[in-house]
N, C-alpha and C positions, 0 to 999 in steps of 0.2 A: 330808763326809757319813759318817753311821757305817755301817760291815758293816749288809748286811740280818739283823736276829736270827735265830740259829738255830733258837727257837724256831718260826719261823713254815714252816719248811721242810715239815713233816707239814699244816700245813694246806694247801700248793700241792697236795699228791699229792692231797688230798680231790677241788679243784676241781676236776686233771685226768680226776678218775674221769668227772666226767658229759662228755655228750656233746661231743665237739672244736669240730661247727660251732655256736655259741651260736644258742640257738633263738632264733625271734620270736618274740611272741604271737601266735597267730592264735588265738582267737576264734572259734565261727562267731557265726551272726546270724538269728534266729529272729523274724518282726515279723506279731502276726497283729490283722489290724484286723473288731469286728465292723460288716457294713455292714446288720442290722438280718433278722428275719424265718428266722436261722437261717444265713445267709449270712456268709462270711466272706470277706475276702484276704488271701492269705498271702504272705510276702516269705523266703524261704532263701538266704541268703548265708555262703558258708564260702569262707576262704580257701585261697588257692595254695601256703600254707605248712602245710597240715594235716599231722597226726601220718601218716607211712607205714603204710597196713596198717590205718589205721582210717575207718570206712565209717558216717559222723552220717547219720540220719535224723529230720526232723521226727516227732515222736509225738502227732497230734489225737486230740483222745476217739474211739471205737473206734465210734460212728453218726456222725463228718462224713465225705462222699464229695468226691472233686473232680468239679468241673461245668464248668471249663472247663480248653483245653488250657494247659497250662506251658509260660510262656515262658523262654528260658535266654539272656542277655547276661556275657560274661566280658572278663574288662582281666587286665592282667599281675599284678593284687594279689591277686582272689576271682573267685567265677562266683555271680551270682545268679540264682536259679528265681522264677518268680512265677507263681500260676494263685489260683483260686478255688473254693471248697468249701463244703458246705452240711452243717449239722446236724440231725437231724431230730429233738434234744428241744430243739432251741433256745439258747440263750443259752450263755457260756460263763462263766458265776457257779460256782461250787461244782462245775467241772468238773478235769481233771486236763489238764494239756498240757505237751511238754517235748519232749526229745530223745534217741535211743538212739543207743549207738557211743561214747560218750564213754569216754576212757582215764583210768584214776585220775592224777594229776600230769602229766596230758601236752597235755592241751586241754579247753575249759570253751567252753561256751555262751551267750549273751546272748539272753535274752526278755523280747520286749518285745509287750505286749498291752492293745488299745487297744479299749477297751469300748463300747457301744452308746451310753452314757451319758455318755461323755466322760471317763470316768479311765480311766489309762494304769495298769498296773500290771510294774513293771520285775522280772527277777530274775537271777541269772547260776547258771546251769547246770552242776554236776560228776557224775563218774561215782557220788560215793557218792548223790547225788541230783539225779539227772536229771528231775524232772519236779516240779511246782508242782501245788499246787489254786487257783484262782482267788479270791481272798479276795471275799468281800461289800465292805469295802472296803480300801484304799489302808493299807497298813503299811509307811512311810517306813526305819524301824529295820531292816524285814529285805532292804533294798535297799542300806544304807549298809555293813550287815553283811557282804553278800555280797560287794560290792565292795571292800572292806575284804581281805575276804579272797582276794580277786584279785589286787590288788597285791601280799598275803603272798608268794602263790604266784609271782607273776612276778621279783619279783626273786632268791627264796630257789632260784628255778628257772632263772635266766639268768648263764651262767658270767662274761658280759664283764664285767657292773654289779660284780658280786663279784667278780672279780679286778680289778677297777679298786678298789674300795673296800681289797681284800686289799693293793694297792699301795700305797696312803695308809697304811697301819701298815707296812708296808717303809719307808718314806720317812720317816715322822715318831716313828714308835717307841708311845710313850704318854704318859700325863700330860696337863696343858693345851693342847701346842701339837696333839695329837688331836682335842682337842673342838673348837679350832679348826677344824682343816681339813674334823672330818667335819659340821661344821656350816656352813661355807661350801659344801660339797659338795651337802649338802640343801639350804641358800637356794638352792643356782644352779637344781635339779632343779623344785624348788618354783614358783620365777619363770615358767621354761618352760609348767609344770602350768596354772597359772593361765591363763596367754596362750592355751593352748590352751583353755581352758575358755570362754573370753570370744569364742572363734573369730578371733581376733590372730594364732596363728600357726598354720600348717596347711604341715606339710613333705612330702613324701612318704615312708615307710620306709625306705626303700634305701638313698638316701643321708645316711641319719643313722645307719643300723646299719652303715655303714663308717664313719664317724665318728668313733660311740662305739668300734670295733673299734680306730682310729687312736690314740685317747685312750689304751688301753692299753697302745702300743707307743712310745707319747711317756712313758708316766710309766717304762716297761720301760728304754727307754736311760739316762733320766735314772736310774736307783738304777744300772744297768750303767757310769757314769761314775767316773773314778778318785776320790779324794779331794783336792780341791786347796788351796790355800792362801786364794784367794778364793771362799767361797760360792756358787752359780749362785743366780737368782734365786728356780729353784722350790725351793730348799734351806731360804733366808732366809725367804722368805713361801707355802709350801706349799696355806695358803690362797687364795691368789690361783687358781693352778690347778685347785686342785679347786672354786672357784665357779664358774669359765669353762667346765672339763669339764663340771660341772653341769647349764650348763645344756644344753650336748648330750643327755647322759642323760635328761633332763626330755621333752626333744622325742619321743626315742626310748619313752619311758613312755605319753607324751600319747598319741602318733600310732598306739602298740598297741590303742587302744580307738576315738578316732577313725575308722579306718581302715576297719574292720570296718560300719561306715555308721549309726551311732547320729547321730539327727540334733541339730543342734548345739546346740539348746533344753535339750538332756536330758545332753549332756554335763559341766555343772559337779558335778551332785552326784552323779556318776559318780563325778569325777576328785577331788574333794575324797574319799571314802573310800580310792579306789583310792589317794592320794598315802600317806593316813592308814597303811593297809597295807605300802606301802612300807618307811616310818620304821621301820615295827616289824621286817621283817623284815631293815633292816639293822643295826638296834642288837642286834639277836638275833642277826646273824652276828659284829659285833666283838665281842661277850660272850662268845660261840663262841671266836673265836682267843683275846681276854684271857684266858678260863680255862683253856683248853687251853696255855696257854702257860707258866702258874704251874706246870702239872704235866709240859711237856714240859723246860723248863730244868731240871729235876734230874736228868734222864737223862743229858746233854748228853755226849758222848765226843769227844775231840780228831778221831774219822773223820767226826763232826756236826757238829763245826763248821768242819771245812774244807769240808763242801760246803755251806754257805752261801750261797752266790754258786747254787745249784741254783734255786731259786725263781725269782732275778733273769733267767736265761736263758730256762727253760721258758715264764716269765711273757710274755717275749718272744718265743718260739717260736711260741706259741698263739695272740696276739693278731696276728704278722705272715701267719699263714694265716688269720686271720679276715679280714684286709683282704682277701689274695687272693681267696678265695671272695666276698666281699659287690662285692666290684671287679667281677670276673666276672661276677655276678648283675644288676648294674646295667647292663655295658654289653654285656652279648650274656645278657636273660634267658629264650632260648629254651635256652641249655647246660643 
């Protein structure tokens, strides 16, 4: 196996700067149904893994009251509210609705609104634009968009996926045998996506966000392995592992937006943008190290490149306390 590049040693500091525990996606969950005459029901759902310190509120037009009392059912993933509200100019066409609280890059909302008339109108919620007007009708493009840019966001925002992919250029370097792996890596992600789409696979979080957390402490030993005379296998076909990893990753992508209680009719052209997003924000991050690396290797000094092997450890470091924490979480998730 070759030395991990020195080049790539400034991009580990980047990934260590964000936060240690890799987040999940939580999502909240916003579902408001008109049931005719001005009447509405509402469904609030935010999960267990919400931003610390931030406090989402649904946001109705400023004349609907609630008219019955809220009910509140919690599991160990979210806590959902449900009661019922009345508007006194009626309908909710050309009206505004959304949610307040929301953190720039740290959690986003899902709305979903379901009309008198029988169209749904879907949107995904951020702090730079927390709130919708109710179109007259159905605009497909700004739902594929949004979600699009949710998968942007989640993986350009989730340290495990990118240090896992960060690890596939440790191990493989560049050139063709890259495109291989990181495109065996996407079919495996991909596969999952789908299955989830079709409602085939439905895992719980937990234990696929220790998983994927595993994932990178399996690819961490293997570059921390000496160089030896005979090839390991993940050396020889690289790709193999990262489509098997894949599709780990896949499930752990899928089950971010599932989870959250999007019913499973409406889940494919979720999850087809949301994958769409993905792609881009990882081909954005190996663009990321490929050109930062044409400009770090001129720098290179004999104290840079002995610590090369700094990556290989940290990478390991990081991802063996992500097991701890997500191990923990699954079997005592009252800690």
């Amino acid at each position: 196996m070759r030395p991990p590049r020195v080049w790539l040693v400034p991009m580990l500091i980047a990934l260590g700067a964000a936060r240690v525990a890799a987040h999940p996606l939580a999502p909240a969950l916003l579902d408001v149904t008109e049931l005719g005459d001005g009447a509405l029901a509402v469904v609030w759902k935010v999960s267990v893994f919400a931003v610390p310190g931030a406090v989402l509120r649904p946001a109705l037009p400023p004349d609907c009251r609630v008219t019955g009392t809220p009910t509140e059912a919690q599991d160990v993933e979210s806590v959902t509210t449900r009661w019922t509200a009345r508007c006194d100019e009626g309908g909710l066409v050309g009206r505004t609705i959304g949610v307040d609280g929301l953190v720039a890059g740290k959690n986003d909302a899902l709305l979903r609104v379901t009309l008198a008339d029988g169209r749904v109108v879907k949107s995904v919620l951020r702090a730079a634009a927390p709130r919708v007007t109710i179109p007259e009708r159905d605009r497909p493009l700004d739902v594929l968009r949004a979600y699009a840019a949710l998968g942007f966001e989640h993986i350009m925002t989730g340290p495990d996926h990118l240090l896992f992919v960060f690890g596939l250029l440790l191990l493989v370097g560049g050139g063709g045998l890259l495109v291989r792996t990181i495109t065996a890596f996407t079919a495996g992600h991909s596969i999952t996506l789908s299955l989830a789409a079709l409602g085939l696979a439905r895992v719980p979080p937990r234990p696929i966000e220790v998983g994927i957390a595993l994932s990178v402490f399996v690819l961490a030993v293997e570059l921390a392995r000496e160089a030896r005379t005979t090839p390991t296998l993940m050396q020889r076909a690289p790709w193999v592992m990262a489509g098997v990893f894949g599709l780990l990753h896949g499930l752990g992508f899928a089950g971010a937006l599932a989870e959250v209680g999007l019913p499973a009719g409406e889940i494919p052209a979720a999850l087809f943008a949301f994958n769409v997003g993905i792609e881009l924000g990882q081909l954005c991050f190996v663009g990321l190290v490929l050109v930062a690396a044409r400009g770090v290797v001129r720098l290179a000094t004999p104290r840079l490149v002995a610590a090369r092997w700094i990556p290989v450890y940290a990478m390991g470091s990081m991802s063996a306390l992500w097991c701890i924490e997500r191990t923990l979480a699954l079997v005592a998730p009252a800690w």
